[in-house]
C-alpha positions as CSV (number, residue, x, y, z in Angstrom):
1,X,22.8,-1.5,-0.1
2,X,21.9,-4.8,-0.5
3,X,17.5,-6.1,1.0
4,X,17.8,-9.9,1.5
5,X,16.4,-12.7,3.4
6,X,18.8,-14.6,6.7
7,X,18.5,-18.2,5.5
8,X,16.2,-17.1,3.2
9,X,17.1,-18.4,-0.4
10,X,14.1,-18.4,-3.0
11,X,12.8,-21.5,-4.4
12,X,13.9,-21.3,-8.5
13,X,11.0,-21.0,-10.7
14,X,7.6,-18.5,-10.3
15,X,5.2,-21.1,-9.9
16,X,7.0,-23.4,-7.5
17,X,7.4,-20.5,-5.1
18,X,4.2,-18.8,-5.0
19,X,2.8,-22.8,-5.0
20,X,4.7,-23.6,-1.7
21,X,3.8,-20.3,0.1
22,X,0.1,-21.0,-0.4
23,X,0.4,-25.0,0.5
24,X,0.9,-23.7,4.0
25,X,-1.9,-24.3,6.0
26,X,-4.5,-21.6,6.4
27,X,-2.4,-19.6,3.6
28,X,-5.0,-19.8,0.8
29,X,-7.6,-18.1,3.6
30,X,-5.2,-15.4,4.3
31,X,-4.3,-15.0,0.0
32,X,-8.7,-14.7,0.1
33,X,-8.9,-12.3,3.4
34,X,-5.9,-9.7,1.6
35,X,-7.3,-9.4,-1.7
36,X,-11.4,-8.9,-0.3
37,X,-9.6,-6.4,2.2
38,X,-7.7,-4.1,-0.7
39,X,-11.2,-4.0,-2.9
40,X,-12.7,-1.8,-0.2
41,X,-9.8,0.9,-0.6
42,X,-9.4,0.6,-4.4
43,X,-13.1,1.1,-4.6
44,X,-14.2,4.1,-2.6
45,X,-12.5,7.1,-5.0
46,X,-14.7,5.9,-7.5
47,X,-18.0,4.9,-5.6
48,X,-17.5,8.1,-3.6
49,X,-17.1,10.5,-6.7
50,X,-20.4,8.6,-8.8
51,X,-22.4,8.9,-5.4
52,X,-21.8,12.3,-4.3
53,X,-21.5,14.0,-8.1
54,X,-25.1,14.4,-8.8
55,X,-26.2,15.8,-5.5
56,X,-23.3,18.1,-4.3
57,X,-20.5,18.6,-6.8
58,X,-17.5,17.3,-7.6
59,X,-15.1,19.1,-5.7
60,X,-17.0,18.0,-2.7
61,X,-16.7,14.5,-4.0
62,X,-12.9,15.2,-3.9
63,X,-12.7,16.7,-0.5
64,X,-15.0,13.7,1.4
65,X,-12.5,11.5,-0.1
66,X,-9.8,13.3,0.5
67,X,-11.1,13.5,4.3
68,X,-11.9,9.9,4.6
69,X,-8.0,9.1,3.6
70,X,-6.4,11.8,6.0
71,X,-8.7,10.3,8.6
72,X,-6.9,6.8,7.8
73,X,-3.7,8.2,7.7
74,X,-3.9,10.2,10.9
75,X,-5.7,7.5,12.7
76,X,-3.3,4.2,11.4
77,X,-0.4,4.4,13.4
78,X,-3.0,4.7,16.7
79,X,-5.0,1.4,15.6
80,X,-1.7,-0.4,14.8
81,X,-0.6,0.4,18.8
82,X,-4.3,-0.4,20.0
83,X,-3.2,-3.9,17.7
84,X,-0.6,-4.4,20.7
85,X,-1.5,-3.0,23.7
86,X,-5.5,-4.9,23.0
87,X,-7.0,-8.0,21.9
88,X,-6.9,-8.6,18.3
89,X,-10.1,-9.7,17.9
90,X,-11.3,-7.0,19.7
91,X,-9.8,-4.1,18.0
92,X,-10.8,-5.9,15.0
93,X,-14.6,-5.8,15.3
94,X,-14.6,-2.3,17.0
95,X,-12.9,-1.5,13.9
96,X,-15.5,-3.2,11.6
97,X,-18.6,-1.7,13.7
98,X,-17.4,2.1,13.3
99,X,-15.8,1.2,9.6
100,X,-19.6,-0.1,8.3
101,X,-21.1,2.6,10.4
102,X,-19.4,5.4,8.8
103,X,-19.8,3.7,5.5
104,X,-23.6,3.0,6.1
105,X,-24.1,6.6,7.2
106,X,-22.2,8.1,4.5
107,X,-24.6,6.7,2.0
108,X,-27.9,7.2,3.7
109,X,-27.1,10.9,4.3
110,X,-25.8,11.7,0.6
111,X,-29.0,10.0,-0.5
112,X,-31.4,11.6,1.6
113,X,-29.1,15.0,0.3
114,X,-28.3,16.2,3.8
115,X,-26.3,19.0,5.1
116,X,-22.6,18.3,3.7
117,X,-20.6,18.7,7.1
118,X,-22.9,15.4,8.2
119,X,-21.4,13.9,5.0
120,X,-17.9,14.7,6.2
121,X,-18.3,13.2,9.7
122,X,-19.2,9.9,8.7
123,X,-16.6,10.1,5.8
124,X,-14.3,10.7,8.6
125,X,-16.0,8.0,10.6
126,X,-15.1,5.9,7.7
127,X,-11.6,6.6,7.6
128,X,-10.8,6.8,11.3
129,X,-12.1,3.2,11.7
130,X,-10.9,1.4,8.3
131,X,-10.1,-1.8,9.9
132,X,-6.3,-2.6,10.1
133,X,-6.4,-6.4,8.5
134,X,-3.2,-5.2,6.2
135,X,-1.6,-4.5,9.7
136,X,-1.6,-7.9,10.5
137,X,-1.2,-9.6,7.0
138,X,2.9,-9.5,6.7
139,X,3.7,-10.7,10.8
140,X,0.4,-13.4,10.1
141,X,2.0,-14.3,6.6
142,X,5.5,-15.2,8.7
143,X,3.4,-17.0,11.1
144,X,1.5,-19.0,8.7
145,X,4.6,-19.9,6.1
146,X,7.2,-18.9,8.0
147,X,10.4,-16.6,7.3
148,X,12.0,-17.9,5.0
149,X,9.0,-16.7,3.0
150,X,9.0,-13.5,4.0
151,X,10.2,-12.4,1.1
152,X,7.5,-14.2,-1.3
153,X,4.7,-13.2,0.8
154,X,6.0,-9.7,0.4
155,X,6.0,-9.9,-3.0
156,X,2.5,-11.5,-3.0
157,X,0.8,-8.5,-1.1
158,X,2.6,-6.2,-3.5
159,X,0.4,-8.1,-6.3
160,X,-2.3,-8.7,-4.7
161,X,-3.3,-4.9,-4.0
162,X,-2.3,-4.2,-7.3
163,X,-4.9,-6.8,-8.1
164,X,-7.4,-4.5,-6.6
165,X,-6.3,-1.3,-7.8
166,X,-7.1,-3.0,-11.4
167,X,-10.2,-4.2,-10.6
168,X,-11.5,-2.5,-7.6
169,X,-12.7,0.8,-9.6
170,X,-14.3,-1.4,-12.3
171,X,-16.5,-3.5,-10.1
172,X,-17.4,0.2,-8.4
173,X,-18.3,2.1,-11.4
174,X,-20.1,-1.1,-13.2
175,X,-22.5,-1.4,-9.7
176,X,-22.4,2.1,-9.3
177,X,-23.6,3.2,-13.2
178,X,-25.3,-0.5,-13.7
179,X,-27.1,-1.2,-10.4
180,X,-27.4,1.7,-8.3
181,X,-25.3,4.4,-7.0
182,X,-24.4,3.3,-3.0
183,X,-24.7,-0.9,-4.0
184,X,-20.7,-0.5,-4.5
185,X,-20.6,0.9,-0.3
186,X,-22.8,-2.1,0.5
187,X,-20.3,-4.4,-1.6
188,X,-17.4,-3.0,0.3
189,X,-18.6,-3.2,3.3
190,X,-19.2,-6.7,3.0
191,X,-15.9,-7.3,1.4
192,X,-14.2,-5.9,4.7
193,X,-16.5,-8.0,6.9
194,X,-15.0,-11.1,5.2
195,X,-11.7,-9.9,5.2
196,X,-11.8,-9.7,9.1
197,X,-13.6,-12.8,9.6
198,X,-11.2,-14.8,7.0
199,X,-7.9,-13.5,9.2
200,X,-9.3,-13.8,12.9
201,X,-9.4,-17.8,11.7
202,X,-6.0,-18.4,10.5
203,X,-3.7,-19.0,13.2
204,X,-1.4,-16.4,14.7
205,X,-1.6,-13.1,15.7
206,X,-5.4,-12.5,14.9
207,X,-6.2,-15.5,16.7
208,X,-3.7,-15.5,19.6
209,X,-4.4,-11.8,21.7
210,X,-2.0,-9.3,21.4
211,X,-0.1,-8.5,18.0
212,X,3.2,-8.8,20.1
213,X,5.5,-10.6,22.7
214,X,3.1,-9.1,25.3
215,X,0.3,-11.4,24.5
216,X,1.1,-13.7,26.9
217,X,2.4,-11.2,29.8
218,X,-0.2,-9.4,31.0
219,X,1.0,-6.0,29.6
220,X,2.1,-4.7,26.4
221,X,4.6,-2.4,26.2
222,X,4.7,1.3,27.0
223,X,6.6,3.7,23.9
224,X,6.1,7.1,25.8
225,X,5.9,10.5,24.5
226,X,7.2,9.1,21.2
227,X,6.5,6.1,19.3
228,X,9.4,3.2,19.5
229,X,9.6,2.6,15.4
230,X,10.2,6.1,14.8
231,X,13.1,6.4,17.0
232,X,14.9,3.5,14.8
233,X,17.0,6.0,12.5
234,X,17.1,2.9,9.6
235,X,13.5,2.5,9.6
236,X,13.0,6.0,10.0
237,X,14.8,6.7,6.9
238,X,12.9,3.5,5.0
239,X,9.7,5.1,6.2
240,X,11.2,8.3,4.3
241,X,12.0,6.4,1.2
242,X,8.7,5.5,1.2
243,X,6.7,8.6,1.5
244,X,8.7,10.2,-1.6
245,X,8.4,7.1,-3.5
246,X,4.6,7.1,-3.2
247,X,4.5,10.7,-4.1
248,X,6.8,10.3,-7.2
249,X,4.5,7.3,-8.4
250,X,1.5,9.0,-8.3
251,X,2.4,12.2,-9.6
252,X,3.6,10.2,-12.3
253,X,-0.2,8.1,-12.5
254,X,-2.0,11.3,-12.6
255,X,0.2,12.5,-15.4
256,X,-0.8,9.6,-17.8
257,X,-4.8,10.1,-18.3
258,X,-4.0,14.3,-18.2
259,X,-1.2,13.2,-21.6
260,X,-4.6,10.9,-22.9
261,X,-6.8,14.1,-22.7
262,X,-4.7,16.5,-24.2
263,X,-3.4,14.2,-26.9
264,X,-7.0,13.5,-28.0
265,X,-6.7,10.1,-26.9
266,X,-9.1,9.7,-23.5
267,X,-9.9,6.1,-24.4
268,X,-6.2,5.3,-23.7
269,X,-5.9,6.6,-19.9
270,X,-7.3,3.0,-18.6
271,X,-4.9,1.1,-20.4
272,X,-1.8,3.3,-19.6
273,X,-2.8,2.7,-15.7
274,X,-3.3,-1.1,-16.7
275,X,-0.3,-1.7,-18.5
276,X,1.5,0.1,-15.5
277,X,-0.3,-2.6,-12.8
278,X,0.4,-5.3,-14.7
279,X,4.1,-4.3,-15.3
280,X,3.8,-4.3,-11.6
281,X,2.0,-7.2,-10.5
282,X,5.1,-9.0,-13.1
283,X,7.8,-7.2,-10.7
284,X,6.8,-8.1,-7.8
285,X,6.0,-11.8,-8.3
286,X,9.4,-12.1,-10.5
287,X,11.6,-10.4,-7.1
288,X,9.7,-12.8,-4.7
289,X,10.6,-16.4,-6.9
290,X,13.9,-15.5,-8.4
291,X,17.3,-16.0,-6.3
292,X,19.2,-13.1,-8.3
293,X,16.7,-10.7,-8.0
294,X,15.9,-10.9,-4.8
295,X,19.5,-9.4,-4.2
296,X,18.9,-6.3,-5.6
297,X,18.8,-3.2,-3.2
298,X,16.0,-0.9,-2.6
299,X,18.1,2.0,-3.9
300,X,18.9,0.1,-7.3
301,X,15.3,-0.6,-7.6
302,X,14.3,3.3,-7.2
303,X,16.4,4.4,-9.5
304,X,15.1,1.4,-12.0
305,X,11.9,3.6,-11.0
306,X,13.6,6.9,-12.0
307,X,14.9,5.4,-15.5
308,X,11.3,4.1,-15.9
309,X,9.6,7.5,-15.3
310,X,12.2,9.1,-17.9
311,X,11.5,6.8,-20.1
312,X,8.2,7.2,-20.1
313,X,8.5,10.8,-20.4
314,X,10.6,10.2,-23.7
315,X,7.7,8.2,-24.9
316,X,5.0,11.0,-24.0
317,X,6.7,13.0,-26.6
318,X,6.8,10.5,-29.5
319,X,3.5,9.6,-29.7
320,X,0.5,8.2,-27.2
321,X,0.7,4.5,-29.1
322,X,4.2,4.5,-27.7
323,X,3.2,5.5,-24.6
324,X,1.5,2.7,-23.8
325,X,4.2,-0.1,-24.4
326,X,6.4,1.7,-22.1
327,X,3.9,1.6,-19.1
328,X,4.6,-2.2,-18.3
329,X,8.3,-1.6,-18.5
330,X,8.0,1.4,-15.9
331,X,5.8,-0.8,-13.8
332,X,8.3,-3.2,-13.5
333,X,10.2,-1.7,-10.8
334,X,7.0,-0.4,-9.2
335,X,5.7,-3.6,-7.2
336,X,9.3,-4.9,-6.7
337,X,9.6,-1.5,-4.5
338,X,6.7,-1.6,-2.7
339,X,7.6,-5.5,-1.3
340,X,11.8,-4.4,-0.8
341,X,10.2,-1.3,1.4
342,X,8.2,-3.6,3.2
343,X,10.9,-6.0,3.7
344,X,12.9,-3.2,5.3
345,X,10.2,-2.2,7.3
346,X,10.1,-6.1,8.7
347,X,13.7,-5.4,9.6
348,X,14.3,-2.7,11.3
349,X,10.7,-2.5,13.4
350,X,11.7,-3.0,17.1
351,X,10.3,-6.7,18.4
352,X,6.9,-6.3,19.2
353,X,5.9,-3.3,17.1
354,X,5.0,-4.6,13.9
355,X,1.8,-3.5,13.5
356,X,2.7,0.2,15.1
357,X,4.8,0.3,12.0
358,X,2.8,-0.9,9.3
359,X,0.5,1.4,10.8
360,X,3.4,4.4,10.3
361,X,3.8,2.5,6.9
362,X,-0.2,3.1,5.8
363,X,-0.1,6.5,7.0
364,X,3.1,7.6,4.9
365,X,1.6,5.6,2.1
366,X,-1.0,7.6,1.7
367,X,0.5,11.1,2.8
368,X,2.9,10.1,-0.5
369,X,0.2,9.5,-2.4
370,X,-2.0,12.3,-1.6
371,X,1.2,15.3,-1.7
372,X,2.4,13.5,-5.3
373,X,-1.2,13.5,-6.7
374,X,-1.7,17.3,-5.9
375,X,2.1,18.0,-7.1
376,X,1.0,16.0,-10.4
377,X,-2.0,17.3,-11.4
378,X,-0.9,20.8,-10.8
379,X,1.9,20.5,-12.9
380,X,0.6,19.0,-15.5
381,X,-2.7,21.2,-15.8
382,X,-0.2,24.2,-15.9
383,X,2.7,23.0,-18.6
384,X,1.4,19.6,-20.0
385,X,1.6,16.0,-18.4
386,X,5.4,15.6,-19.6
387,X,5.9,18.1,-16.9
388,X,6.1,15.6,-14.2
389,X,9.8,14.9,-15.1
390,X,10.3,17.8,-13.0
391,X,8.8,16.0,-10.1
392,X,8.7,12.4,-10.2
393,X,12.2,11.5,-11.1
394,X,13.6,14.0,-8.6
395,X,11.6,13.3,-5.8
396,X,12.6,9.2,-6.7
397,X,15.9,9.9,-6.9
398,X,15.7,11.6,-3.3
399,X,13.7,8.1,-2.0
400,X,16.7,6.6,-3.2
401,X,19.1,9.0,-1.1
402,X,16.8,8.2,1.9
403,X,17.4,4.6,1.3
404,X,21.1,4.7,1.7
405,X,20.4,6.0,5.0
406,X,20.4,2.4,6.5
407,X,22.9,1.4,4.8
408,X,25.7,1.0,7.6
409,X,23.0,-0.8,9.6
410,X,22.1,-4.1,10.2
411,X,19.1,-5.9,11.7
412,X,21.6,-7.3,14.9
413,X,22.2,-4.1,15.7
414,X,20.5,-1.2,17.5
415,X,17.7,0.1,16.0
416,X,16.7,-3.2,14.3
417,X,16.0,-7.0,14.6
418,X,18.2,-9.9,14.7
419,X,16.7,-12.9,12.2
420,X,15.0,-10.0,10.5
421,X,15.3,-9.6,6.8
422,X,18.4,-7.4,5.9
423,X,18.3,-4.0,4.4
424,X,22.0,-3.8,4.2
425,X,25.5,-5.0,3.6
426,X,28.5,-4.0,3.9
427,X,31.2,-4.8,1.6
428,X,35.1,-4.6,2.4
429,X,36.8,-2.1,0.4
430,X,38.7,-3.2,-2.3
């Protein structure tokens, strides 16, 4: 199984590629509205935990962020329909209004100490408006570049929230420990604000109505009882790889810092979780700008995953210095898979749901996430962080499993989108 690009043949060296994509007019806005949009999701873990620590506790701080991401999840796939069916702009700044009041009320009312269930309502607040710019950042990439840089712009996002997830948490505890405890909420609000201003100016989708062929009729249309993506079996089963690959990866992240604490080595857990982004950032950017490597599958690259985590586990029991030169080489394959299931997701989405499904795609994202870090942390409190070979790998090799599920389908056919990029192809027998 084979995730390409119709017509779409990637310019030969790093820099060229990632030089042309941005060259496109209003692309440098849109690079500045995706990376100011991720800092606001990278960042609240962290603000949340410093802010709510010393006046409640912290499993409290765990469950209001826990609530506020089950609210996004719950609420994405609905604000990725509203993206259709509604003005852009419109759902946009409705978005923004609840988003920052959620955010501003979250941080008045654990400052003034009030009664925890207000906390959680404007946590949920928070969540349940999070403004869907990533929604419309791969359909307004196509529109800005085009699709033959579908691809590369996938590639791009994959780095770019990596990006954040580096640097988001730092900027959050230094304001947070430096400054003052809600200045990182205030930050991040602001950070979102831009982010929605920065992508209702660049031209397409944002700017032009509806997120979908309906704009211009009058009426978007109607999915019933169930929503159209899911009833696409290949993206269905992308969607599937997806969820199990975001559990196995995180299970595998919240292994790492538990290793550092019970090898004596605490100072090390930002650098394994470093080392791991950059290795991914390096992925990512390398499968969007080279031609050979933009033929490899989504099921070779998840099981590049699955040799990645096993080495890493090999490493956990040689020594923690080890450890840490094996964490770029099992990032590698980490932000290659994020843009290939992305790519997928751009092929098989039925015309005119595309942000439906990347609001599916946010929702199993951070179900994955969620599930794995539980998984993780529980096995690796109970027999020692190497114990997440007995999640991660397995649950990665099923992602893989769930990826061959498309494999006798191609975008021309039903269930996905001609001129789409492929997931699959099928080679005669020999």
């Amino acid at each position: 199984m084979r995730i390409e690009d119709n017509g779409n043949v990637p310019d030969s060296g790093l820099l060229t590629t990632y030089r042309k994509l941005l060259a496109a007019p209003g692309a440098r806005r849109l690079a500045t509205a995706s990376l100011v949009s991720k800092f606001p999701i990278s960042m609240f873990p962290v603000s949340t935990l410093l802010l709510l620590s010393p006046h409640y506790s912290y499993a409290t701080a765990g469950s209001t962020i826990g609530t506020t991401l089950l609210a996004n999840a719950m609420s994405s796939p609905l604000r990725g329909r509203l993206l259709v069916r509604r003005s852009v702009p419109l759902v946009l700044r409705l978005c923004l209004a609840g988003y920052l009041a959620g955010l501003t009320g979250l941080a008045l009312s654990v400052s003034a100490q009030l009664p925890y269930p207000l906390v959680v309502l404007f946590a949920a607040l928070t969540g349940s408006c999070f403004p869907p710019v990533g929604m419309l950042l791969r359909s307004a990439w196509t529109s800005v570049a085009g699709a033959g840089h579908r691809s590369s712009s996938n590639s791009f996002e994959a780095a770019m929230m990596d990006v954040a997830l580096i640097t988001g948490p730092l900027i959050a505890a230094w304001l947070s420990t430096s400054v003052a405890p809600v200045l990182p909420f205030a930050v991040t609000g602001a950070f979102m604000a831009a982010g929605v201003t920065l992508v209702l100016t660049v031209p397409g989708p944002a700017r032009g109505g509806r997120a979908g062929p309906a704009a211009g009729s009058g009426a978007a249309p109607r999915t019933g009882r169930r929503s159209l993506p899911l009833r696409s079996r290949p993206l269905t089963s992308v969607f599937g790889s997806q969820l199990l690959f975001c559990a196995a990866l995180s299970g595998l992240e919240v292994a790492l810092p538990i290793y550092a604490r019970q090898h004596h080595a605490t100072a090390h857990s930002g650098w394994y979780l470093a080392g791991l982004s950059v290795g991914s950032i390096l992925g990512a950017l390398l499968l969007g700008a080279s031609p050979a490597l933009s033929r490899i599958g989504l099921p070779v690259l998840l099981s590049a995953f699955v040799a990645g985590a096993c080495l890493l586990g090999l490493a956990m029991s040689e020594a923690p210095s080890a450890v840490f030169f094996v964490c770029p080489v099992t990032g590698l394959a980490i932000g290659s898979t994020f843009s290939r299931i992305y790519t997928g997701i751009a092929a098989f989405t039925p015309p005119g749901h595309d942000t439906e499904a990347q609001g599916w795609a946010v929702g199993m994202t951070t179900v994955g996430f969620a599930a794995g870090s539980s998984a993780g942390a529980a096995l690796a409190g109970a027999h020692g962080a190497s114990a997440f070979l007995l999640f991660s790998p397995v649950v990665g090799a099923v992602a893989a499993l769930f990826a061959l599920g498309a494999r006798d389908h191609r975008p021309d056919e039903p269930g996905g989108r001609s001129g789409a990029p492929v997931l699959t192809e099928k080679k005669p027998s020999v």
